[in-house]
C-alpha positions as a Markdown table, in Angstrom:
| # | Residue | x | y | z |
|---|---|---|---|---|
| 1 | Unk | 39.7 | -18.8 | -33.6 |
| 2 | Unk | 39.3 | -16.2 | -30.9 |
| 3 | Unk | 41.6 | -15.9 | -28.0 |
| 4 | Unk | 41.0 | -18.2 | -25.3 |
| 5 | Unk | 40.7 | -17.0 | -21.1 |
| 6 | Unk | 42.1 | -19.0 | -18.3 |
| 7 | Unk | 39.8 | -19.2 | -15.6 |
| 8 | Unk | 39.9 | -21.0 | -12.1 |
| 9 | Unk | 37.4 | -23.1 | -10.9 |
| 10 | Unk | 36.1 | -22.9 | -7.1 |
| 11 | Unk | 35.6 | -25.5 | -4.8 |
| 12 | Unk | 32.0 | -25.7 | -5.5 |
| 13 | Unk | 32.2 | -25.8 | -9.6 |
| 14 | Unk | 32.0 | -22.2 | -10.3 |
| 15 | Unk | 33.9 | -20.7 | -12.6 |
| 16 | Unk | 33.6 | -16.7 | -13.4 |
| 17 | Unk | 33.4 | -15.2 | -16.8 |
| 18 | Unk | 35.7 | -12.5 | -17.6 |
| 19 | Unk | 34.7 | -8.8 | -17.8 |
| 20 | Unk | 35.0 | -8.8 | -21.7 |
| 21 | Unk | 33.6 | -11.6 | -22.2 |
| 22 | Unk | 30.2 | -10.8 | -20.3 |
| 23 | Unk | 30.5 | -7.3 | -21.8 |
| 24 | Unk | 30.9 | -8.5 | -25.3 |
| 25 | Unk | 28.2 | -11.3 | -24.8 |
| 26 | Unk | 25.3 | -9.3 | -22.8 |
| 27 | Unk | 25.6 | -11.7 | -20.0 |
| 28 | Unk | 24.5 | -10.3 | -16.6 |
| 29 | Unk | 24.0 | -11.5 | -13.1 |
| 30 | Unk | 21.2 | -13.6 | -12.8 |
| 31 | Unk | 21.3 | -14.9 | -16.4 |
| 32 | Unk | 21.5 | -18.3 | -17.3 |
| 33 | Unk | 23.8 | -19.5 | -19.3 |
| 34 | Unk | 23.6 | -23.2 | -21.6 |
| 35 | Unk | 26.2 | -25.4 | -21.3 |
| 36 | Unk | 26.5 | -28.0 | -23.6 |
| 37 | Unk | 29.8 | -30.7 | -23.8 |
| 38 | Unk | 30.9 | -31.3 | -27.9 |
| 39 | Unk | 32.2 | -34.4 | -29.2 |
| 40 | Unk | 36.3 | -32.7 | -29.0 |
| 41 | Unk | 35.9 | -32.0 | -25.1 |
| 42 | Unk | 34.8 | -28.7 | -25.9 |
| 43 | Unk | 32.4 | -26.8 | -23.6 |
| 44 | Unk | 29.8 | -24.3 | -25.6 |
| 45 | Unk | 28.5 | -21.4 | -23.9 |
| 46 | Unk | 25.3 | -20.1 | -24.5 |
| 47 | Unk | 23.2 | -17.2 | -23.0 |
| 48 | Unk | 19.7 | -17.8 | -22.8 |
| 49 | Unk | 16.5 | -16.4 | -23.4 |
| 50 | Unk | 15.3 | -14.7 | -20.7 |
| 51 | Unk | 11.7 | -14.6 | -20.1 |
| 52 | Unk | 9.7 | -11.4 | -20.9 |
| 53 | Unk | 9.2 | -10.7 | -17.0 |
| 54 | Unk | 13.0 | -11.8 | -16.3 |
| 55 | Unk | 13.9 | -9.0 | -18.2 |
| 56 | Unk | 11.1 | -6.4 | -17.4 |
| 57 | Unk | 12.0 | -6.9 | -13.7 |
| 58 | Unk | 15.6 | -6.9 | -14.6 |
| 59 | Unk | 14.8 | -3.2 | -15.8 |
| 60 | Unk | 12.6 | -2.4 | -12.9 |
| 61 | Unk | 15.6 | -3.5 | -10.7 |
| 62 | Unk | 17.9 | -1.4 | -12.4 |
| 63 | Unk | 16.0 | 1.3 | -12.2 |
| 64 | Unk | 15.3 | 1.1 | -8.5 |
| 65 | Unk | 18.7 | 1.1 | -7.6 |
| 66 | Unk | 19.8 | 3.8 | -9.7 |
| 67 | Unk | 17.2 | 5.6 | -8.4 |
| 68 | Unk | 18.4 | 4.8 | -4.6 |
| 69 | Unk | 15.4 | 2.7 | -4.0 |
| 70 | Unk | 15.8 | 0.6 | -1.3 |
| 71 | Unk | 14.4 | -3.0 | -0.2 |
| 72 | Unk | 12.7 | -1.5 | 2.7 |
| 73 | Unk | 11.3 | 1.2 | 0.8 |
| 74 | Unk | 10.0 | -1.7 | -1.2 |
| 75 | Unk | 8.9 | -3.1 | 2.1 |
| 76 | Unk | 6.7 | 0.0 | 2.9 |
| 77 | Unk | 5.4 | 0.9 | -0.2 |
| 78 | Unk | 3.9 | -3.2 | 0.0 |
| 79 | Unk | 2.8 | -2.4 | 3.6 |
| 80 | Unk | 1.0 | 0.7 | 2.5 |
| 81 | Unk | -0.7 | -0.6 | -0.1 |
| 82 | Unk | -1.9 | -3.2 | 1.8 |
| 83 | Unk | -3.5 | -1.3 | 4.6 |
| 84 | Unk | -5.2 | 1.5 | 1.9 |
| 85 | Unk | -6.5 | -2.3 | 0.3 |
| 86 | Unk | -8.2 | -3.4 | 3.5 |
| 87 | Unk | -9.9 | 0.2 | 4.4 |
């Protein structure tokens, strides 16, 4: 069996996955996660899925940001487009 992390729960429920574990398991902000209770009292973590746009726009995201791209440039580049749509 693997070692085991201690964690702390927050008053709402939350509980944060350590570094490693995230790093070792590909888990990213924004993921979900599937939680599912076993018989012992055991919780089982699982990452899902994600969607083909989830992780296209996960990319695009990334990329953005890397790049310095900015909400508000997001914001004009939406507001231009617009205006070029209605001439």
């Amino acid at each position: 069996m693997e070692r085991g992390n201690m964690v702390r729960v927050s008053s709402k429920g939350q509980v944060v996955l350590p570094k490693r574990l995230r790093d070792r398991t590909g888990i990213r902000e924004g993921d979900y996660v599937f939680v599912q209770e076993l018989d012992d009292g055991v919780l089982l973590l699982e990452k899902s899925a994600a969607s083909s746009l989830a992780t296209i726009a996960a990319e695009l995201r990334d990329k953005a940001r890397s790049q310095g791209f900015t909400r508000e440039d997001l914001r004009q580049a939406i507001e231009k487009a617009r205006r070029a749509r209605q001439r």
